[in-house]
C-alpha positions as CSV (number, residue, x, y, z in Angstrom):
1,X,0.0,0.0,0.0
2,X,3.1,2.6,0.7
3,X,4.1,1.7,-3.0
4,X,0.7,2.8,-4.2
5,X,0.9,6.3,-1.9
6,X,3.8,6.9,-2.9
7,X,3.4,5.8,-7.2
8,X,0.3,8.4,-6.6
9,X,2.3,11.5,-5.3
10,X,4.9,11.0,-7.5
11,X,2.1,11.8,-10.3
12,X,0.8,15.2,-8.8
13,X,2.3,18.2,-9.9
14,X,3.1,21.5,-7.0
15,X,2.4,24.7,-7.8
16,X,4.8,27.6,-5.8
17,X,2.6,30.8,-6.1
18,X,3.7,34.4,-4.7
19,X,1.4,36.3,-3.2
20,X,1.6,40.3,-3.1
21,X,0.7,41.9,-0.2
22,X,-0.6,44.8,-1.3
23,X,-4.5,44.6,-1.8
24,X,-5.8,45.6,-5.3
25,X,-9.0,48.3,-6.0
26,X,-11.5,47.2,-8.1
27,X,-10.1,48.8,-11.3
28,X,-7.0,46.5,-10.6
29,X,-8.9,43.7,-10.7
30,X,-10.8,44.4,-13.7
31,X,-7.8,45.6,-15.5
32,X,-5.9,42.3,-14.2
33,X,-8.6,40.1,-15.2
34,X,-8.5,41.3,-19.0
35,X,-4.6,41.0,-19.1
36,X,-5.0,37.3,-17.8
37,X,-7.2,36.5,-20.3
38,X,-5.4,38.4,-23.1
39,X,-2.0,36.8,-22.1
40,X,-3.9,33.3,-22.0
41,X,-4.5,33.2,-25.6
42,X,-0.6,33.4,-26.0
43,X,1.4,30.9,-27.5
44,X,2.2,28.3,-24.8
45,X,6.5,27.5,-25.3
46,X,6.3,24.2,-23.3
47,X,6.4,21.9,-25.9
48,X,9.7,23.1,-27.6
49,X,11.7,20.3,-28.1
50,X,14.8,21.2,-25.6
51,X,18.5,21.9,-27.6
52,X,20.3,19.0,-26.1
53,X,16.9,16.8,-27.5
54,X,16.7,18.5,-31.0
55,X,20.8,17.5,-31.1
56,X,20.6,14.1,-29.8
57,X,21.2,11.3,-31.9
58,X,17.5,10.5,-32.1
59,X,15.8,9.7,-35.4
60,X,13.3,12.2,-36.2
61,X,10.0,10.0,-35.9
62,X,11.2,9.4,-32.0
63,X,11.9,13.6,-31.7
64,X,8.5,13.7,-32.8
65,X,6.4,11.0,-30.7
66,X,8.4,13.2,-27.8
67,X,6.8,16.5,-28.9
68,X,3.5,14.6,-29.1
69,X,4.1,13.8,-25.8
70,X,5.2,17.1,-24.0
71,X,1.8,19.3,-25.8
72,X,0.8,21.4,-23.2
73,X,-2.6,20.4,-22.9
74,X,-4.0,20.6,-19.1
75,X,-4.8,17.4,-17.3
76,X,-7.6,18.2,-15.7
77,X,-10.4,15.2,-16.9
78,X,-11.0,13.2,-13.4
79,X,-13.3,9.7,-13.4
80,X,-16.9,11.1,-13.6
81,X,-15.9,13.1,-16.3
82,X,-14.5,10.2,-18.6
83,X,-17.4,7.6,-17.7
84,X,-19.6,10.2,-18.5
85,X,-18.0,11.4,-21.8
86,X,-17.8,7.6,-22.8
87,X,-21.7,7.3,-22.4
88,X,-22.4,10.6,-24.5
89,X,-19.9,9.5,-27.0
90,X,-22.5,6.7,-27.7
91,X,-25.9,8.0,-27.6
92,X,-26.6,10.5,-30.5
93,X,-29.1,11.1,-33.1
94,X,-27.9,7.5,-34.9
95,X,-29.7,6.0,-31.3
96,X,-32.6,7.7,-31.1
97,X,-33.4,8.3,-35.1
98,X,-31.3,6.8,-37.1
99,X,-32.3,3.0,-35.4
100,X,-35.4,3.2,-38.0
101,X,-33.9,3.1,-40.5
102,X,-32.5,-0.1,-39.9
103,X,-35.4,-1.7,-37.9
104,X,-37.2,-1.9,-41.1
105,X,-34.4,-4.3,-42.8
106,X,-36.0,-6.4,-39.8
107,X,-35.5,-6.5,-36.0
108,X,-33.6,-9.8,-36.2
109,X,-31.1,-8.1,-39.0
110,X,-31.2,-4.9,-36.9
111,X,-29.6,-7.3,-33.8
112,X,-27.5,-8.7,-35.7
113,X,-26.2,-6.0,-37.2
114,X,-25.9,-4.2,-33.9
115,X,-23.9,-7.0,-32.3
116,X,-21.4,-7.7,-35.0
117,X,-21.1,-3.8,-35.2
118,X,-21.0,-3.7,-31.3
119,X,-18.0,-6.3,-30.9
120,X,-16.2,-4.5,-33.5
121,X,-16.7,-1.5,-31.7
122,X,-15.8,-3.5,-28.3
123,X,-12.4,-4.6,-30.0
124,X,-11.5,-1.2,-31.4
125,X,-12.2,0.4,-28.2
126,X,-9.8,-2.2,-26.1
127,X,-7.2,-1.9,-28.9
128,X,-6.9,1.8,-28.8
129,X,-7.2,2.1,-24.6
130,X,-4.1,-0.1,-24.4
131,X,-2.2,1.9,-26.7
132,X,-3.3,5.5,-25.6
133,X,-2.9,4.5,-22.0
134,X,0.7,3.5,-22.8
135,X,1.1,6.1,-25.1
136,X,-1.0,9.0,-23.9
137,X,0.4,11.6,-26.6
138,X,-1.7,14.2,-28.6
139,X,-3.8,12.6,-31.5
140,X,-4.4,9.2,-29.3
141,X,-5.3,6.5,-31.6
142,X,-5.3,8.8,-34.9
143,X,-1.4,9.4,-34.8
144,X,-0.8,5.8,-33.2
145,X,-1.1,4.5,-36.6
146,X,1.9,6.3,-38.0
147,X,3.5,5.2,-35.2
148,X,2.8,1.3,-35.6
149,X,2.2,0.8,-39.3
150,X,3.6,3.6,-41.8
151,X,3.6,7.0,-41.6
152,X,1.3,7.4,-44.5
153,X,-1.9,5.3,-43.2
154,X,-1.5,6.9,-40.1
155,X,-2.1,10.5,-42.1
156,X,-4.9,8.9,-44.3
157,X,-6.2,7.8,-41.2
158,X,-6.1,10.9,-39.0
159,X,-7.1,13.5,-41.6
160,X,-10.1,11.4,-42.6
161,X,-10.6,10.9,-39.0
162,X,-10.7,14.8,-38.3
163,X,-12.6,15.3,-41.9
164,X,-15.8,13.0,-40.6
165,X,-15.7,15.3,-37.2
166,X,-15.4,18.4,-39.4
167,X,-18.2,17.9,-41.6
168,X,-20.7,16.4,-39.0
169,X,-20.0,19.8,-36.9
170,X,-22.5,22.0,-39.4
171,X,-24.5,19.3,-40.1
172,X,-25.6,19.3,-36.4
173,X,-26.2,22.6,-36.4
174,X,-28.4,22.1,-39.0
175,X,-30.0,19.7,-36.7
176,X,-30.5,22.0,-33.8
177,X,-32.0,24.5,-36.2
178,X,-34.6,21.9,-37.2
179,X,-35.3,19.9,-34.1
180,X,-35.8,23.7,-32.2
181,X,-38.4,24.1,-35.7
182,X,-40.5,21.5,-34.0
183,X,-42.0,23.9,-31.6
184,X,-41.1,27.1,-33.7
185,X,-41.8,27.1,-37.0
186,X,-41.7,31.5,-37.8
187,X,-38.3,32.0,-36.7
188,X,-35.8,31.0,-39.9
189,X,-33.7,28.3,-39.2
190,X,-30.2,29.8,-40.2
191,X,-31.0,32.1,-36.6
192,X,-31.1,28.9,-34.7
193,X,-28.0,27.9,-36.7
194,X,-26.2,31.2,-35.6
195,X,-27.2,31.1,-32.1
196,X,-26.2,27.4,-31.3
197,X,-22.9,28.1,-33.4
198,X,-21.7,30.8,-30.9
199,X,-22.7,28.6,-28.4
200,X,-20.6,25.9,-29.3
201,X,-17.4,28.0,-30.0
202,X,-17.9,29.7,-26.4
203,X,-18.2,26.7,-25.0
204,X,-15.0,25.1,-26.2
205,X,-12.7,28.7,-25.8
206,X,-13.4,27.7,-21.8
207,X,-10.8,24.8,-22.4
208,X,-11.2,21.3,-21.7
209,X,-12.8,21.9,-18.7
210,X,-16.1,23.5,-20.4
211,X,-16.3,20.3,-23.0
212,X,-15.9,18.0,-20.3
213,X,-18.2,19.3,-17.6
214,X,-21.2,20.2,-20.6
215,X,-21.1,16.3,-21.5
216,X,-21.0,15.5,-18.1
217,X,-24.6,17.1,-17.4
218,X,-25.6,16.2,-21.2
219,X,-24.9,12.8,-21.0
220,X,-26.8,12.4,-17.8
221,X,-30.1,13.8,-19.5
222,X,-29.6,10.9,-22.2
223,X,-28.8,8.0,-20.1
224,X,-32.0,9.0,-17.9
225,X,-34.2,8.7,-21.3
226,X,-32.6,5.6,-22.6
227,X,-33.5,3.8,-18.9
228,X,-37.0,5.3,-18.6
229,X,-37.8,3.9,-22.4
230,X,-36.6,0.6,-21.4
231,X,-38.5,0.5,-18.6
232,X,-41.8,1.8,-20.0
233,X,-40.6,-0.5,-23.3
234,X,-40.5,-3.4,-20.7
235,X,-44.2,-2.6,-19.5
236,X,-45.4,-2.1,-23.0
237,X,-44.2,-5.2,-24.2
238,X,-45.3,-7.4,-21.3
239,X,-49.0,-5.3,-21.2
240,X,-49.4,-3.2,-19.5
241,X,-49.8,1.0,-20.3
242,X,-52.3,3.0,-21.2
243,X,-54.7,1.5,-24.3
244,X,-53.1,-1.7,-24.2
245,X,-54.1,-4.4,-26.6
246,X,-53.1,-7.4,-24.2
247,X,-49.1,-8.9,-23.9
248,X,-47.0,-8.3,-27.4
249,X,-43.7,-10.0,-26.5
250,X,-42.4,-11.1,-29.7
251,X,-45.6,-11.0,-31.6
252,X,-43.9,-9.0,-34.4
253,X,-40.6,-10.9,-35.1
254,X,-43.6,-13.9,-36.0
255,X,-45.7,-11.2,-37.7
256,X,-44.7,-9.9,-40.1
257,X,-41.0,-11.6,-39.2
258,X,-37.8,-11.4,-38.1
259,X,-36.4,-10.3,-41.3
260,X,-37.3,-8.5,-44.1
261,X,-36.1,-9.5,-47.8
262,X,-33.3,-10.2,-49.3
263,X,-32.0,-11.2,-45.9
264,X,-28.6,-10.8,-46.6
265,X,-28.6,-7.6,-48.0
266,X,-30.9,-6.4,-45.8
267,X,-28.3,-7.5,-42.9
268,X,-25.6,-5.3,-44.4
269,X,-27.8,-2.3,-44.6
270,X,-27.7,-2.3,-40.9
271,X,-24.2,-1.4,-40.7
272,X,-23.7,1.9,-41.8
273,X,-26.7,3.1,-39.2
274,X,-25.2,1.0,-37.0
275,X,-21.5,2.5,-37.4
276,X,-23.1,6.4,-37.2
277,X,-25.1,5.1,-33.8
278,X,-21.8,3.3,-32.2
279,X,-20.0,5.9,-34.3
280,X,-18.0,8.4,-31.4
281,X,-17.5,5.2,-28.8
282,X,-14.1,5.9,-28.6
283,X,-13.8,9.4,-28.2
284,X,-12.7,9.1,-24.6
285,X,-9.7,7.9,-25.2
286,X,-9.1,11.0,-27.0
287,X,-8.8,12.3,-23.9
288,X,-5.6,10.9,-22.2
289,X,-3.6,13.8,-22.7
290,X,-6.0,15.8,-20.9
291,X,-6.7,13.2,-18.0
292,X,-5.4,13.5,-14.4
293,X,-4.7,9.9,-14.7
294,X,-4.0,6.7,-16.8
295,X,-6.3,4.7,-14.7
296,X,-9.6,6.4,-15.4
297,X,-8.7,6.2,-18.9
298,X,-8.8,2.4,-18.6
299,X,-11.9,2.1,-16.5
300,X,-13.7,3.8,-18.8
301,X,-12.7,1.8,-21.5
302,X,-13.2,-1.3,-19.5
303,X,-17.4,0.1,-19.3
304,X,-18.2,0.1,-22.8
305,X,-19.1,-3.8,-22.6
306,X,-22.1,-2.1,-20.3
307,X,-23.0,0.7,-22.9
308,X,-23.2,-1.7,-25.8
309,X,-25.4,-4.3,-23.8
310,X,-27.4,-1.9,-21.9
311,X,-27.8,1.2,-23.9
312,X,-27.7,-0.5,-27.7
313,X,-28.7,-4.0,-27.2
314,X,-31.4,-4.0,-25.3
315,X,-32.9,-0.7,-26.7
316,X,-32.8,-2.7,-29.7
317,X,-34.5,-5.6,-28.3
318,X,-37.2,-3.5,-27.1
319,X,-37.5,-1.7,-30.2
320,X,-37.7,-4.6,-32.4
321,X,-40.6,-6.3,-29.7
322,X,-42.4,-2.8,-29.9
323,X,-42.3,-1.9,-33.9
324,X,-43.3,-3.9,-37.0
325,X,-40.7,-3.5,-39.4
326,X,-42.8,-2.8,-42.1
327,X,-44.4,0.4,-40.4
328,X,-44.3,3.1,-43.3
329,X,-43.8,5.6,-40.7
330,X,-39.7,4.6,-40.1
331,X,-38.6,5.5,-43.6
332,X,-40.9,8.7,-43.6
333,X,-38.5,11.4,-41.9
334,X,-37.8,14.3,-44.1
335,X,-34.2,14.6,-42.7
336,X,-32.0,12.6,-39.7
337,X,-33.5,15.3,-37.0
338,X,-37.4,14.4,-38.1
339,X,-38.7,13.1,-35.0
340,X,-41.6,11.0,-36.9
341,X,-39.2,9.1,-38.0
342,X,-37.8,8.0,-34.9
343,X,-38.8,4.1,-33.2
344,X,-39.1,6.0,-30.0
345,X,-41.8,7.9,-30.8
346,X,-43.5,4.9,-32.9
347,X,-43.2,2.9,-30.2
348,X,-45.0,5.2,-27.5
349,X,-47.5,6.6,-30.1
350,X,-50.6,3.9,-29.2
351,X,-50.4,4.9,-25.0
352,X,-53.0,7.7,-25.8
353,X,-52.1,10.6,-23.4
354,X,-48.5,8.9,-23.0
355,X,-47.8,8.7,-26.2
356,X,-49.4,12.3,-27.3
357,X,-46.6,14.2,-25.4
358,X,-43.8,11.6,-26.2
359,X,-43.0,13.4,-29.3
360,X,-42.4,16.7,-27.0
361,X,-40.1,14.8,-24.5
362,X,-38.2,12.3,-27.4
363,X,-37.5,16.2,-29.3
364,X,-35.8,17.3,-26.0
365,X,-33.4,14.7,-25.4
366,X,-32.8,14.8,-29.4
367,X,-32.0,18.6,-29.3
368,X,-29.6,17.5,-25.4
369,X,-28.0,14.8,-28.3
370,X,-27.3,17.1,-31.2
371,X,-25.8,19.8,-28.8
372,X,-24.1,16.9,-27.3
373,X,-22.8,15.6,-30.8
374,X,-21.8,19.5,-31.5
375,X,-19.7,19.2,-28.9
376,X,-17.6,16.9,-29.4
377,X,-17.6,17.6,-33.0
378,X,-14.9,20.7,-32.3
379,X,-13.2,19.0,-29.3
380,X,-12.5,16.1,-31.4
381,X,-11.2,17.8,-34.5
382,X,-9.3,20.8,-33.1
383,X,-7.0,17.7,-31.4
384,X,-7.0,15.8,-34.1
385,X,-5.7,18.9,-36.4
386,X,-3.5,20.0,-33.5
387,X,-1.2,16.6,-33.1
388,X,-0.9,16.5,-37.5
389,X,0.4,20.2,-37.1
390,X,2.7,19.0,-34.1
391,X,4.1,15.9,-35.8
392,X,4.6,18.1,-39.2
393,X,1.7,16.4,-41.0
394,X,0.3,19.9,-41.6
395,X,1.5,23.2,-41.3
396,X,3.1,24.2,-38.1
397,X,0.4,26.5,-37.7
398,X,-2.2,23.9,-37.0
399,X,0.2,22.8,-33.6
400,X,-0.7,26.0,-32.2
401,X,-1.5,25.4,-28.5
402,X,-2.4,29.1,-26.0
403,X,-1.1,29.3,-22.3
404,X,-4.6,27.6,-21.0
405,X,-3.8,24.1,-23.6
406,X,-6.6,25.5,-26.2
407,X,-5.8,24.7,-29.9
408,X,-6.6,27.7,-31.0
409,X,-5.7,27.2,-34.8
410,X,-7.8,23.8,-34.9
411,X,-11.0,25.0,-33.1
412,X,-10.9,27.9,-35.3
413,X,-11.1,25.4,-38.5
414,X,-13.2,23.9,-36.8
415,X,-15.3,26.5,-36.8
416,X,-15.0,27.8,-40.0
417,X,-16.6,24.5,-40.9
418,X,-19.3,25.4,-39.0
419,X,-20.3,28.2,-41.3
420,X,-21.4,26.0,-43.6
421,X,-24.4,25.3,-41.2
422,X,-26.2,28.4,-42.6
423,X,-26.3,26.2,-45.5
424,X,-30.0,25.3,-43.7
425,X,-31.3,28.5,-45.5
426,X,-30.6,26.6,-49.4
427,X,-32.6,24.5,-50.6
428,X,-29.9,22.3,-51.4
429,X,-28.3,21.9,-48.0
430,X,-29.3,17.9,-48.8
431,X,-27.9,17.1,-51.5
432,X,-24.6,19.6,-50.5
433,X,-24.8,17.2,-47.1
434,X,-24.9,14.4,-48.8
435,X,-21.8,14.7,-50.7
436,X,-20.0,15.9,-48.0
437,X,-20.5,13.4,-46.2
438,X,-19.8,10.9,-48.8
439,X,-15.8,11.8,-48.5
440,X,-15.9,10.2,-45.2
441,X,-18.8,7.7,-45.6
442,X,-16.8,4.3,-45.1
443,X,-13.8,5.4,-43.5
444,X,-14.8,4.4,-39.8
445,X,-14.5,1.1,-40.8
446,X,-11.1,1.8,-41.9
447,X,-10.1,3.9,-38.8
448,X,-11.6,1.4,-36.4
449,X,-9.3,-1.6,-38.8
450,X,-6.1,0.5,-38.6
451,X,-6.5,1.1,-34.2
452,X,-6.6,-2.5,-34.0
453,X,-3.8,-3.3,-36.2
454,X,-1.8,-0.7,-34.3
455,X,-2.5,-2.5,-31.2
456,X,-1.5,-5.8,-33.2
457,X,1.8,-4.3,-34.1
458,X,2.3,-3.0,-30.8
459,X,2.4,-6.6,-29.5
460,X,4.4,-7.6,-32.4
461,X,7.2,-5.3,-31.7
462,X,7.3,-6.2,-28.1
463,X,8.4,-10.0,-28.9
464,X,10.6,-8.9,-31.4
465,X,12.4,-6.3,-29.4
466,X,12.1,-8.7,-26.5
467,X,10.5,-7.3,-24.4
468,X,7.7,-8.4,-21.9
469,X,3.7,-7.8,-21.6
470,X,4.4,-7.2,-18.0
471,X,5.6,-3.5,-19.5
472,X,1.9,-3.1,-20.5
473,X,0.3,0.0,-18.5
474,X,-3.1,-1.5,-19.3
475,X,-3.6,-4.5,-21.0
476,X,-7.1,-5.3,-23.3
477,X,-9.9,-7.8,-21.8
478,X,-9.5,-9.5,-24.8
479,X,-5.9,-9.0,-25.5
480,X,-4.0,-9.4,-28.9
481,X,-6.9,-11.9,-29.7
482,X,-9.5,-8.3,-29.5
483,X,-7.4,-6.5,-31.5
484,X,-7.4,-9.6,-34.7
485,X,-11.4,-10.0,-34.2
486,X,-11.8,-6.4,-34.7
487,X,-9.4,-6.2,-37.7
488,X,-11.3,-9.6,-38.9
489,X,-15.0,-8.0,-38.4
490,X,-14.3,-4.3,-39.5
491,X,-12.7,-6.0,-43.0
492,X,-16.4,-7.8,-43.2
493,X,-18.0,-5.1,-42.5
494,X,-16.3,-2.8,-45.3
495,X,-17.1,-5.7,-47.4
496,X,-20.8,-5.8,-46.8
497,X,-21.2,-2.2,-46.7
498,X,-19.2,-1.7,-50.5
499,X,-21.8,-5.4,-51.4
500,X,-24.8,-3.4,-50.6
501,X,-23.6,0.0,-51.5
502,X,-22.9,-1.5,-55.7
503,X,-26.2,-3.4,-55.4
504,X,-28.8,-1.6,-53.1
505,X,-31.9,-2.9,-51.7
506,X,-35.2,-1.8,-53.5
507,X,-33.5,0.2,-55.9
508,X,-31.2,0.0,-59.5
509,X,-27.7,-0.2,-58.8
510,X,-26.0,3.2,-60.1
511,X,-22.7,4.8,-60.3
512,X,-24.4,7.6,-57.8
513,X,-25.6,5.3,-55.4
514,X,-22.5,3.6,-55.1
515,X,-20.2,6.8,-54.3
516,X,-22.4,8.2,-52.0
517,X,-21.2,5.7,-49.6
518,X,-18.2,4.1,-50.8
519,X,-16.8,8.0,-52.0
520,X,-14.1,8.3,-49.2
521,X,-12.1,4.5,-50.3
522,X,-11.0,6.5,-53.6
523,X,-9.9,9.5,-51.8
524,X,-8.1,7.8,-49.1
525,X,-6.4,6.0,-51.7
526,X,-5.7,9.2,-53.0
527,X,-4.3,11.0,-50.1
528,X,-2.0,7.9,-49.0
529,X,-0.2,8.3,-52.2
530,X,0.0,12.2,-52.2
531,X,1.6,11.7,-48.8
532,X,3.6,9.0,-50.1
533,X,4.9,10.8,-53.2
534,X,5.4,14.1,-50.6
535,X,7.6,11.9,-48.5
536,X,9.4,10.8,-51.2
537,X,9.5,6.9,-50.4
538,X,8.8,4.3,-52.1
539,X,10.9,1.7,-50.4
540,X,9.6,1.4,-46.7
541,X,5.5,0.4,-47.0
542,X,5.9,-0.7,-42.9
543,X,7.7,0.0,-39.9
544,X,9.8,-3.1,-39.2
545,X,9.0,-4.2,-35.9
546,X,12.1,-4.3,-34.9
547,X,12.5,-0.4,-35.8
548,X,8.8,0.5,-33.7
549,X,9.6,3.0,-30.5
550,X,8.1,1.7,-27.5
551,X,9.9,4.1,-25.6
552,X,9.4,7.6,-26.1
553,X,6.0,9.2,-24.6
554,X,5.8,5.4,-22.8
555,X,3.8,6.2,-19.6
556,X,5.8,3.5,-17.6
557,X,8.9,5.1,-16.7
558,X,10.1,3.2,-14.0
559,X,8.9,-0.3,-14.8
560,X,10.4,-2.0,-11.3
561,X,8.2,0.5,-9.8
562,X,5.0,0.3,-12.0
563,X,4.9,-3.5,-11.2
564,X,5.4,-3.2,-7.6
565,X,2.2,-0.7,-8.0
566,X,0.4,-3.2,-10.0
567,X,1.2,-6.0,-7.3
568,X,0.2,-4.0,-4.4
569,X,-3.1,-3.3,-6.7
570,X,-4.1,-6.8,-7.2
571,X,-3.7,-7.5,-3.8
572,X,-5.6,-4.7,-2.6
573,X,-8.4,-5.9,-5.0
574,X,-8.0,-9.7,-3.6
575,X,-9.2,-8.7,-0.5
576,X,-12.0,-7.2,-1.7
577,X,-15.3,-9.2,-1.7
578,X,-16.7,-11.3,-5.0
579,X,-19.0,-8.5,-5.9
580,X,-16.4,-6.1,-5.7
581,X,-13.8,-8.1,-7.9
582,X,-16.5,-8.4,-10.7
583,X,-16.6,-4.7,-10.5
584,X,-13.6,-4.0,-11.4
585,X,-13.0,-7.3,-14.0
586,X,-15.7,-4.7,-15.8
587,X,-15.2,-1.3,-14.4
């Protein structure tokens, strides 16, 4: 236990203030207060790489894993705030809209679909927790790649990565705009657009802190919903409510089935609603530059078993007991905010005075989501653009980090995005939407493949270096076996989405069709060999394994004493009771 007091104040920084004596007028502190927030937009200088570092004999890929390392972001994220931001990362409009869309392919497809979509997601989330807890340096998972793999994947990867972020930023907007339209129909959008915009760029120029502590109430509104459906879902189905017709249960996967047909292709349709609901499940572990400590990052990872069984899974279940698959009502929304369309609602609309102010309460936990999504949307890109301008993917520029750890340069992108939300005012903000998102349709897949693979090669390189899993800061629940079923799944899944993409179900197959959701695997092929032919190398498609840094930015310094901590840790567990051990297997 002293190994573990003393591991913990070894990680805790001391501030030595000075305090004048002399005791300031009002105009002092007023004039003080602007100059502190004038001088915090500064340049921050701490992550210069030192001249005895920038002269070492160091290869330039370990000089720059360092300065991804030493960005001088604040670590202020504590345990609530990274279970919570793991939950809201989850539960978006893709949960509470988009599962229509794939309930009519047939609730058994839309289970299936969920689950093989789920343990991908599982796997990836594992893969990338191991890797960002032992390597906790700006960019997480999305500059891991080009640490791992090649230097060129890992830009395809990051800059699509940021790209999806980017462009779902106005498109929420656009969503706010239209789900506040439900109750206000006089006021034009675009002034909902411009109010929620300044909102969000507020919100994020009060630093981590801000980001973190919104999803932290956000997220609570949203798990609150998803439990009270699935317990007025529970009633509903056994029969009781308001205007009940007697016990459903699984009246509708008999009548009119389980699936609808083709089976098969109606099974891969599921997956790209699937991706965009499981889509932002591992944004926490974005986060681990900004986290007090490695252990929170790995506890929330270790929950995400719980938010995929309770949150997905069994709202599907539910859902699929609740709604025919045929209903013409879950293909009829106008637009992915359009409430109608949404299995919540459909469910709930037969409970008479229930179900007539369900629409009301499902529009307010939509509009909690979309501000939620909005969110994350800057917080996500602006670190994304941040570590490529710090590892010299983009222009120096980009890396530009203020005295408070705000990248300034990437939430301003970010936010230039954003302008295109007052696209809402055209009548072809659809079809410009649709096309926009088209460059990053399939490319989760593709990120989630490449953070497994990285966590594959991680492992790799350790045996061939020689060195031991005991080094391992946090290993994955499912090990090097998660990260080669995620790799394995995610390459199905791109399969089955590029199957039902060339031939769609109900409709001619067409060239237009196809690209709108197979658009991005031509322009990541594109910008892998752009970066290639910039580099200027032709010779090296891999890292060797032998040539992979497991050092620089490692969060185990002192390895004698991280597993003397880890000891004294299991035993301190082992004398917990049973309950308490499956706790933390899980937790």
């Amino acid at each position: 236990m002293d190994i573990l007091k003393r591991g913990n104040e070894s990680d805790k920084f001391t501030k030595i203030e000075t305090e004048s004596t002399t005791i300031p007028n009002d105009s002092d502190r007023s004039g003080s207060l602007i100059r502190r927030m004038k001088d915090s937009f500064k340049q921050s200088n701490l992550h210069v790489i030192p001249e005895d570092l920038e002269n070492s004999e160091q290869t330039e890929q370990e000089k720059i894993q360092w300065k991804l390392a030493s960005q001088p972001y604040q670590k202020v994220l504590s345990q609530r705030h990274l279970t919570m931001i793991a939950i809201g990362g989850t539960l978006g409009t893709g949960l509470f809209i988009g599962l229509g869309y794939s309930l009519a392919s047939g609730p058994a497809a839309l289970l299936i679909g969920f689950l093989l979509v789920g343990t991908s997601m599982f796997c990836v989330v594992q893969s990338a927790a191991e890797l960002s807890c032992q390597f906790p340096v700006s960019g997480s998972y999305a500059t891991h790649v080009s640490r791992f793999i090649d230097e060129s994947v890992g830009f395809t990867v990051a800059t699509n990565y940021a790209l999806a972020w980017l462009i779902s930023f106005p498109s929420e907007l656009i969503g706010c705009a239209l789900t506040i339209s439900y109750w206000n129909q006089t006021v034009n959008p675009a002034v909902w657009v411009a109010i929620f915009y300044v909102f969000i760029m507020v919100l994020n120029l009060f630093g981590v802190r801000g980001f973190a502590e919104t999803e932290f109430a956000l997220s609570i509104i949203k798990v609150i919903a998803i439990f009270i459906f699935i317990i007025i879902g529970i009633v509903l189905i056994a029969g009781g409510g308001p205007n009940s017709t007697g016990y459903i249960g699984a009246k509708y996967w008999h009548d009119p089935g389980a699936f609808a047909k083709p089976v098969f292709k109606n099974l891969c349709n599921t997956f790209v609603s699937a991706a965009f609901s499981f889509g932002g499940s591992e944004l926490v572990l974005l986060t681990s530059t900004e986290s007090k400590n490695i252990s929170a990052i790995s506890r929330a990872a270790k929950g995400t078993f719980w938010r995929i069984a309770i949150f997905y899974i069994t709202t599907v279940v539910i859902i699929g007991c609740l709604v025919p698959y045929n209903d013409p009502r879950l293909l009829s929304g106008s637009n992915s905010e359009d409430i109608s369309a949404s299995p919540f609602v459909i469910a709930l609309s037969n409970t008479g005075s229930m179900g007539a102010k369900v629409s009301n309460f499902m529009n307010v936990v939509i509009l909690v989501a979309v501000v939620s999504v909005c969110n994350s949307c800057v917080y996500a890109s602006s670190r994304i653009i941040q570590a490529l301008g710090a590892s010299g993917q983009l222009p120096s520029v980009c890396s530009y980090m203020d005295r408070k750890g705000r990248p300034l340069v990437g939430i301003g992108i970010s936010g230039a995005f954003g302008l295109l939300g007052f696209l809402v005012a055209s009548k072809k903000e659809d079809e410009v939407f649709t096309w926009l998102f088209a460059l990053c349709s399939i490319s989760s897949f593709f990120t989630w493949f490449c953070i497994c693979m990285s966590q594959i090669r991680f492992r790799m390189a350790l045996k061939a270096q020689g060195r031991s899993n005991d080094e391992i800061a946090y290993k994955s629940i499912l090990g090097v076996y998660g990260g080669i079923l995620g790799c394995v799944l995610n390459a199905l899944l791109i399969a089955g989405e590029i199957y039902v993409s060339a031939a769609p179900v109900g409709s001619p197959s067409s060239a237009e069709a196809f690209f709108e959701y197979c658009l991005s695997i031509p322009i990541m092929i594109v910008v892998y060999f752009a970066h290639r032919f910039y580099r200027r190398d032709w010779k090296h498609f891999y890292i060797k394994r032998s040539e992979i840094d497991l050092d620089t930015g490692c969060s185990v310094e002192n390895l004698e004493l991280f597993k003397a901590q880890r000891e004294a840790e299991k035993q301190l567990i082992a004398s917990k009771p049973f309950y308490y051990k499956i706790y933390r297997f899980w937790c």
